[in-house]
N, C-alpha and C positions, 0 to 999 in steps of 0.2 A: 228828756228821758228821766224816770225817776231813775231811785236807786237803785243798783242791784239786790235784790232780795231774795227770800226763800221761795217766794211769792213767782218770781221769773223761771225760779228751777221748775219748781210743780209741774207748771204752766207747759215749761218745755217738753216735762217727762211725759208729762201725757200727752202731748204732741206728739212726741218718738211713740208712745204705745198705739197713736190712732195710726199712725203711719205704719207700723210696721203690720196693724190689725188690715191696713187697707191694700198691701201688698201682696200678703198672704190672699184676700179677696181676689188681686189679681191675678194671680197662680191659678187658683180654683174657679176662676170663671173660664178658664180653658181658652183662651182668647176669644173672650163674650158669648160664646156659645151657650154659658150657662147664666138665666136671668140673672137670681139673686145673689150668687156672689158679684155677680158683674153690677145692680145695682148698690148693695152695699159696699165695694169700693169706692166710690163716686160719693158717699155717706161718709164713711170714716174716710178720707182721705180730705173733704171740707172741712170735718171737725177737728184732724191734724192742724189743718193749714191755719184755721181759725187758731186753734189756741196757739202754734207757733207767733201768729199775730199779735196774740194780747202778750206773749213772753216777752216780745222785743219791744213792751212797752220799757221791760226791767232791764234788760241785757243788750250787748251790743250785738251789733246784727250777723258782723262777722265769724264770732266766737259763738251765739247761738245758733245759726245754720252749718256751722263747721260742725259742731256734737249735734245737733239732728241730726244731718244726714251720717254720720262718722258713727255715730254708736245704734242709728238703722240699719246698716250695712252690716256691722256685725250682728245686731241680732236677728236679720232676716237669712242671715246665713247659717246659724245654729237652725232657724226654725226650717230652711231646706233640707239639712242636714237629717233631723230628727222628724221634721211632718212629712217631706216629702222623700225620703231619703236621696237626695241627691251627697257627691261625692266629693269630698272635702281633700286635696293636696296638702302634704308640707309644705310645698311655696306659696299657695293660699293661706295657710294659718301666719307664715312667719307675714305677709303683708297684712294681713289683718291685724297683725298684732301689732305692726306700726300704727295701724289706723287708733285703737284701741290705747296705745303710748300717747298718740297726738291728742286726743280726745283728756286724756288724762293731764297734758300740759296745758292745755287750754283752761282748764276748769280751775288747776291750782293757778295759771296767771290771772286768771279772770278773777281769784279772792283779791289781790295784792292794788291795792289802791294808792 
């Protein structure tokens, strides 16, 4: 594995943005019923997967599929929130915002070599 680098972060970030792009495709193909979102899930959801692939050339595998899916999760929930309006609890935001804390200790243990 090389080093970790800025180069793994990128890598990852737009992983998280194709995934979170190809989730939202899920949503909106209404459970397949509609083509093109249903095909462009299956598109960005490769190109997620792919660059999460090249990221764990830089990062280790635990700590980058922990913040994929961990800071996916919340942003697919803001994007229900506000695209589709679905309904957001207090005890939603306060476990999210575990998630969101964990995400955040991963990333400063993940500098410390």
């Amino acid at each position: 594995m090389r080093n970790e680098s800025s180069w793994g972060w990128i890598l990852l970030m737009l992983a998280i943005l194709f995934e979170l792009s190809g989730t939202t495709s899920m949503k909106l193909s209404a459970g397949f019923t509609k083509l093109w979102p249903s095909i462009l899930m299956f598109v960005l959801y490769g190109c997620s997967f792919t660059l999460l692939t090249f990221a764990l050339s830089y990062m280790n595998v635990g700590v980058a599929y922990a913040i994929w899916s961990g800071v996916g999760i919340v942003l697919i929930t803001l994007v229900g929130a506000v695209l589709f309006k679905e309904s957001i609890n207090l005890n939603q935001v306060l476990w999210i915002s575990l998630i969101v804390i964990g995400v955040i200790g991963l990333k400063m243990s993940s500098d410390v070599r």
